[in-house]
BARO-201118 format. One line per 3 residues: number of its first residue (from 1); for each residue x, y, z of C-alpha. Coordinates in steps of 0.02 Angstrom, whole numbers, plus 50000, padded with zeros to 5 digits. Layout:
! residues N
NUM = X:Y:Z; ... $
This chain:
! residues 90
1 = 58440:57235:57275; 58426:57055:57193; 58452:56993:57038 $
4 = 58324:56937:56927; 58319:56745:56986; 58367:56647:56840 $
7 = 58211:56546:56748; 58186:56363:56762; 58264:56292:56598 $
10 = 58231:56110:56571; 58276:55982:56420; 58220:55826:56388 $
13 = 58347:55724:56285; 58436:55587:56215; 58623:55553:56243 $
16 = 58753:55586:56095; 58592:55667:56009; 58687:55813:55906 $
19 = 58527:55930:55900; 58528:55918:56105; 58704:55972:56104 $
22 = 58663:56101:55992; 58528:56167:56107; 58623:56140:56243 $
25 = 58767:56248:56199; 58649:56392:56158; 58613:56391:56332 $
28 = 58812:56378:56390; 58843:56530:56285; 58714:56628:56379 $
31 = 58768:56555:56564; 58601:56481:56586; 58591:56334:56697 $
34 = 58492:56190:56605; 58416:56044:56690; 58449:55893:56568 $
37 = 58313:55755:56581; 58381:55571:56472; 58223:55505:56396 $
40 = 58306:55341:56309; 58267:55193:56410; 58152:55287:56522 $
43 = 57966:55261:56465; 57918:55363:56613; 58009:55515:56562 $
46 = 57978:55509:56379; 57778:55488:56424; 57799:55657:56544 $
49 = 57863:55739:56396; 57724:55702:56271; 57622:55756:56414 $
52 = 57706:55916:56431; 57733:55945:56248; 57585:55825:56175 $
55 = 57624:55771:56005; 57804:55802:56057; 57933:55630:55972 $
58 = 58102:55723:55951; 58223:55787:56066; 58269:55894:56117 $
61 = 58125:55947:56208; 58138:56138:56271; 58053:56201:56397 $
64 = 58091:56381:56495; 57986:56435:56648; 57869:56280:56612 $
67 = 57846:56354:56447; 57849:56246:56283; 57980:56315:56168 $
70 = 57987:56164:56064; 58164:56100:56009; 58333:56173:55906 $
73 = 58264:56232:55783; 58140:56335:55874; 58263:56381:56024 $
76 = 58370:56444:55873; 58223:56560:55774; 58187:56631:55954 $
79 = 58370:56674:55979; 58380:56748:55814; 58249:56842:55838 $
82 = 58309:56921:55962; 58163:56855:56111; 58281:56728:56190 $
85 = 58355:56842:56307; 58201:56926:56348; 58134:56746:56424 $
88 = 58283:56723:56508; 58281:56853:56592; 58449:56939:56507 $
């Protein structure tokens, strides 16, 4: 019997930004592969993030199974609360 496949994390971030290393590390603690996407100097990718997340100016940008979960803070409530794993699949 398989595992539960692991959900599609993605980030969209800035390099040396401390609230995507934050986020990031959340994600390190819980073995979770995260696929890191560098919006500075790349128009392109900071314009598919407003369009994922519209209104969306700060990094990170979180998003889990193509889900908005919005950025440190929020990733932090949702851990807190206790619903983190649950979308992860833990």
């Amino acid at each position: 019997m398989a595992d539960n496949p692991q959900p599609k994390v993605e980030m969209y971030v800035k390099w040396g930004c401390p609230y995507c290393i934050r986020a990031k590390s959340v994600f390190d603690r819980k073995g979770v592969e995260v696929t890191e996407y560098e919006i500075a100097g790349n128009e392109e990718r900071r314009a598919e993030m407003v369009e994922r997340a519209p209104g969306s100016r700060t990094v990170p940008q979180i998003f889990i199974d193509d889900r908005a979960i919005g950025g440190s803070d929020d990733l932090a409530r949702i851990d807190a609360e206790g619903k983190l794993d649950e979308l992860l699949g833990l």
